[in-house]
Structures are given as C-alpha cells and as structure tokens.
N, C-alpha and C positions, 0 to 999 in steps of 0.2 A: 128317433132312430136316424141317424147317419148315412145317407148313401155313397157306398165305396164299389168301386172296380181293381181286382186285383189287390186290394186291401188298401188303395188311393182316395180321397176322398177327391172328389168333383169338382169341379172349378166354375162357380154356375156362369162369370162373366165370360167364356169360352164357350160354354153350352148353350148361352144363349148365343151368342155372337155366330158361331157355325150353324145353328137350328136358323136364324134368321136367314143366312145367305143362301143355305140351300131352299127354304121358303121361298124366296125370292129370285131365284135361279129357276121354280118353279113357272115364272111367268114369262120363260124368255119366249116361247113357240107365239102369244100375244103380246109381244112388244118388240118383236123384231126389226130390226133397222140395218141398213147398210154400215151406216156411220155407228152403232151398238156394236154392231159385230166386227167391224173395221177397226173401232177402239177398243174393242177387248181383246182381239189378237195383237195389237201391237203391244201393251199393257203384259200382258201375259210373258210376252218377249220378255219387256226389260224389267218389270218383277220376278219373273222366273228363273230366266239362265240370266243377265246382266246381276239381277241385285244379290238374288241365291244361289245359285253355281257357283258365278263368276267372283263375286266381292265377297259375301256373308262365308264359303264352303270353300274355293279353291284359293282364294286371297286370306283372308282373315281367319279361319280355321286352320290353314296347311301350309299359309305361304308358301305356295308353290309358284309364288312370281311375285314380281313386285311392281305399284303403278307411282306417280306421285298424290303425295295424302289430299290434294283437293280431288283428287279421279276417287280416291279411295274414301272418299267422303261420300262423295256424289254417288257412287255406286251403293255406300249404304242407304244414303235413301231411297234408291231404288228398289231394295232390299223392306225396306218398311213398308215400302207399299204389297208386299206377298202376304200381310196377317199372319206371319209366323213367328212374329216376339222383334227385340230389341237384338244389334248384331253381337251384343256381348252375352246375351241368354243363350242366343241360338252357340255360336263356337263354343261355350262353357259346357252346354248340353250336348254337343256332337264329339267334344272333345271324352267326353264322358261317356260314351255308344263305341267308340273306337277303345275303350281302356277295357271297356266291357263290356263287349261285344259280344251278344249270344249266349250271355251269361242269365239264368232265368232269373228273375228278382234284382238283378244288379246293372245287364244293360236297362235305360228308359223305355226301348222301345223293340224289343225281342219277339217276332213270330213264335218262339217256345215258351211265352206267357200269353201265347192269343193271337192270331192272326188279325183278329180286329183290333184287340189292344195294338198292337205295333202300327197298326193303320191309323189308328184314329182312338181309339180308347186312350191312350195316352196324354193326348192333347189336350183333352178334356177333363182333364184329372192336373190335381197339383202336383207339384212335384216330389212334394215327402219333404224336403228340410230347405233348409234354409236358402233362397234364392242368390241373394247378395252375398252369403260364403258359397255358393258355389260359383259364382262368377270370378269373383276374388282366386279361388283355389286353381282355377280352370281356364280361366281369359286374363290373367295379373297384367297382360301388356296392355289390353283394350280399357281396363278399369281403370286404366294410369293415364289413358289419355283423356283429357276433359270434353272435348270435342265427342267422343264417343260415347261417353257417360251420358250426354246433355240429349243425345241420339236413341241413345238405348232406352230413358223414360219417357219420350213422346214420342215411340214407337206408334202409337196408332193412329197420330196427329193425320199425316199423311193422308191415309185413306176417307178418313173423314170428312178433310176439306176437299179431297178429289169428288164423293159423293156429291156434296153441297154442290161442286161445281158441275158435274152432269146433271145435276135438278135444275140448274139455273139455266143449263145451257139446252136441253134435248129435256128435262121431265122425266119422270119416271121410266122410262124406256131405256138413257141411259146410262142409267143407276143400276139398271138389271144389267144390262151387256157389260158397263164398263168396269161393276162393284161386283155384284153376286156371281155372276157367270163366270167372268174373267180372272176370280178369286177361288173359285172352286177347280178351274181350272189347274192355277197353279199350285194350289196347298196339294191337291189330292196326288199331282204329279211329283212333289216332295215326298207325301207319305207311301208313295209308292215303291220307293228308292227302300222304304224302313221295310215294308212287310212284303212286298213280290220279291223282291229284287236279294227276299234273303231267303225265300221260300222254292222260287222258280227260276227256270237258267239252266245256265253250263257255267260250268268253273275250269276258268282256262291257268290259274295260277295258283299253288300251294298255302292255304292259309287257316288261321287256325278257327277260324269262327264259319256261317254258312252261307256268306256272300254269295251273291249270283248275277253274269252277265245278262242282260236280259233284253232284248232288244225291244219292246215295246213301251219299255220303260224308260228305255234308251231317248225314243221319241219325244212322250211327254213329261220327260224330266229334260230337255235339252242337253241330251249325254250324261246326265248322271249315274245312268241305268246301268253302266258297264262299270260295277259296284266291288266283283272281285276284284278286278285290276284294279280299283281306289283301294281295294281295301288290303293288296298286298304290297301297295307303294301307294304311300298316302301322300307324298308329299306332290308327285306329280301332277302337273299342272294339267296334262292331256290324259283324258281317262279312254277313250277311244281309238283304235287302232287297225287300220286293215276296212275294210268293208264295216265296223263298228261305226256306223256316224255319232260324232259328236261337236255340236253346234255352237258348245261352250267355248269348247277348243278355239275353230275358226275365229273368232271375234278374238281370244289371248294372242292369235297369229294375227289379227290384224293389229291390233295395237301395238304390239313388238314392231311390225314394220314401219310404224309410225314414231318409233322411238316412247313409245308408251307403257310397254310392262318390259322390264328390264329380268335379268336373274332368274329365267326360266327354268323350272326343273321339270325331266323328264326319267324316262326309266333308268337307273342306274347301272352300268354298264356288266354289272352279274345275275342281270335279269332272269335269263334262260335258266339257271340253273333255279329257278323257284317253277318254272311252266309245268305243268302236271303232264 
C-alpha cells in the first residue's frame, strides 16, 4: 500500500532529510557553543533573506530588481544552502502558488488543503507531474541559462560540504548549530510565509486569494511576512512599509547605493486605489 497526503505520494529522500535535521536540532541545549550559535545566525542571514528573499523570491521569481549575473549567481548559492530545492524548482513552484493561489487542489501549498499540509505536508510529498516540464513551463528564462541549470542539480552540494566542514572544524557541535538548527530555522520561516501568513494577519490590500500581513512572520522570514502586500504587487522589490520592518528590503537599498541592483520596482503609482 502506498502512503499518500492529500492524495501525493511522499518523497522519502525529504522525509528523511527533514526527520534528520530536526533529530538533530534536538541536540543543540548539549552542544551548545558561542561560535555554533554565532555561525548559525549569520548562516541563517544569508540563506534566508540574502539567498531566499532576496535572489531565489524577489530577484529571480518577480524581478523586482536587477543585480549583475556574478551577484546573481552568488546569491543563488546562497540560496542552496536554505535545503529548499534548486533556484529554478523553487521560481517554477512559487510561480505556480501565485497563478493558484488558494485554490484547494491546485495551489502546491494552500492552508484550505491543511494547515499543516501548506507548512510542511507539502514538502514532503512529490509533486504529482512532471518536475523538468514544470520548470520548463514556469522558469523558461532560468532553464535557458546553463549556468543555473548546472546550479539547480547540485542544489544540495552546498550544504554538504559546509557539514563536512563544521565536523572538521568544531565536531559535531557545529553541525548541529551551523546545519540542523540553523536550517530549521530558515526552512520553517519559509513555510511560514505558505501557512500563517495566509491563515493569520490583517489585509491592508484588495486581493483575490487569503494573503496576510503578519508581522511575526515578518521577523523570521526576514520581511517576507508582509504577504498581502506581495501578493497584491508581486513585482515589488519592498514588501514592507511604514512601521512593517523588512530586512530584505534594507540590504536591496544597500546595494542600489552601491550601484548594485539597478531597475527597482516598487508600488505602482495606483496603489491606493487597491488599499481596502
């Protein structure tokens, strides 16, 4: 017999992969370190908002700015080290959450098939067809470039040899801070964006799916949390506004200053008339 969620069959190298890190995340209270815990928040940083915010979600999914392709490389590898796929899975699959959004059976990852499913049920499960035509159908610019192809099938390279390298350098201590913890940290602040942040909130902008601003989400998604406003102008580079912090933003304002990300897009000057 088959085990299915949602009628998805399971992905077991996922199930194992997450089962392990949170196993292992188990052991941080006895493996605690300064330099564990000093490495896993920076890590967290630039896997979380630099590689998925900022390059995989507001670059590469929305172009809502533009950097030059070695920044936009290097961001993807930043990006591979979060354990959330390859950059042309993940835009193919977000691209496809946006077209059907909220739709039960049709968005990937809907709070109205399961609040867990949308957290995490999802993840763990295949995707039902075909991977590389969805990519194709969904990411046709990233598939085109060879550079991102070569990126997107040693997606898990990264994290691998970063482990090896906290075993060799700190021992199992920090493997746990700088892999399990630090990973947990940021996948969960991802799936939180899918299942709080569509569940819980205020919605300060007219849209047709059940986005929600949410400011705890806000936090540890590094601004991604403020989900209506992405999700009623997707292309915009700043998802935060006002008293909303968003950390992703800051850093796209630094590079701009620097001559770094060019071609900013922000709310489009008939905004108001969408604010509820």
């Amino acid at each position: 017999m088959t085990l299915t969620w949602n009628g998805k069959q399971f992905d077991w190298v996922n199930v194992g992969w997450f089962a392990a890190l949170h196993a292992g995340a188990l052991l941080a209270p006895w493996t605690f370190t300064w330099t564990g815990l000093g490495a896993a928040l920076f890590l967290w940083w630039l896997s979380g908002s630099i590689g998925i915010c900022l390059t995989y979600h507001r670059l590469l999914t929305h172009r809502g700015f533009r950097v030059p392709k070695p920044l936009e490389y290097l961001g993807t590898l930043a990006g591979m080290l979060a354990s959330e796929g390859g950059a042309i899975s993940w835009v193919a699959m977000h691209r496809v959450h946006h077209a059907k959004s909220d739709q039960p059976g049709e968005d990937l990852h809907s709070p109205k098939d399961g609040f867990l499913w949308s957290h995490i049920g999802w993840v763990l499960c295949k995707v039902g067809t075909d991977e590389r035509e969805l990519e194709r159908r969904w990411a046709p610019e990233l598939v085109a470039d060879p550079v991102h192809r070569v990126l997107n099938r040693i997606h898990w390279v990264p994290n691998v040899a970063l482990g090896l390298a906290f075993y060799a350098w700190g021992g199992w201590s920090l493997v746990v801070w700088g892999v399990c913890v630090r990973l947990l940290l940021t996948v969960h602040g991802t799936w939180f964006v899918n299942s709080a942040a569509h569940t819980w909130g205020y919605r300060t902008w007219q849209t047709k799916e059940d986005s929600r601003n949410l400011w705890w989400v806000g936090l540890v998604a590094w601004g991604e949390g403020w989900h209506n406003t992405h999700h009623a102008f997707q292309r915009s580079a700043r998802h935060g506004f006002g008293r909303e912090l968003d950390m992703t933003w800051l850093v796209i304002r630094a590079l701009a200053a620097v001559g770094l990300a060019t071609d900013i897009h922000l709310l489009p000057k008939n905004a108001e008339r969408f604010r509820i």
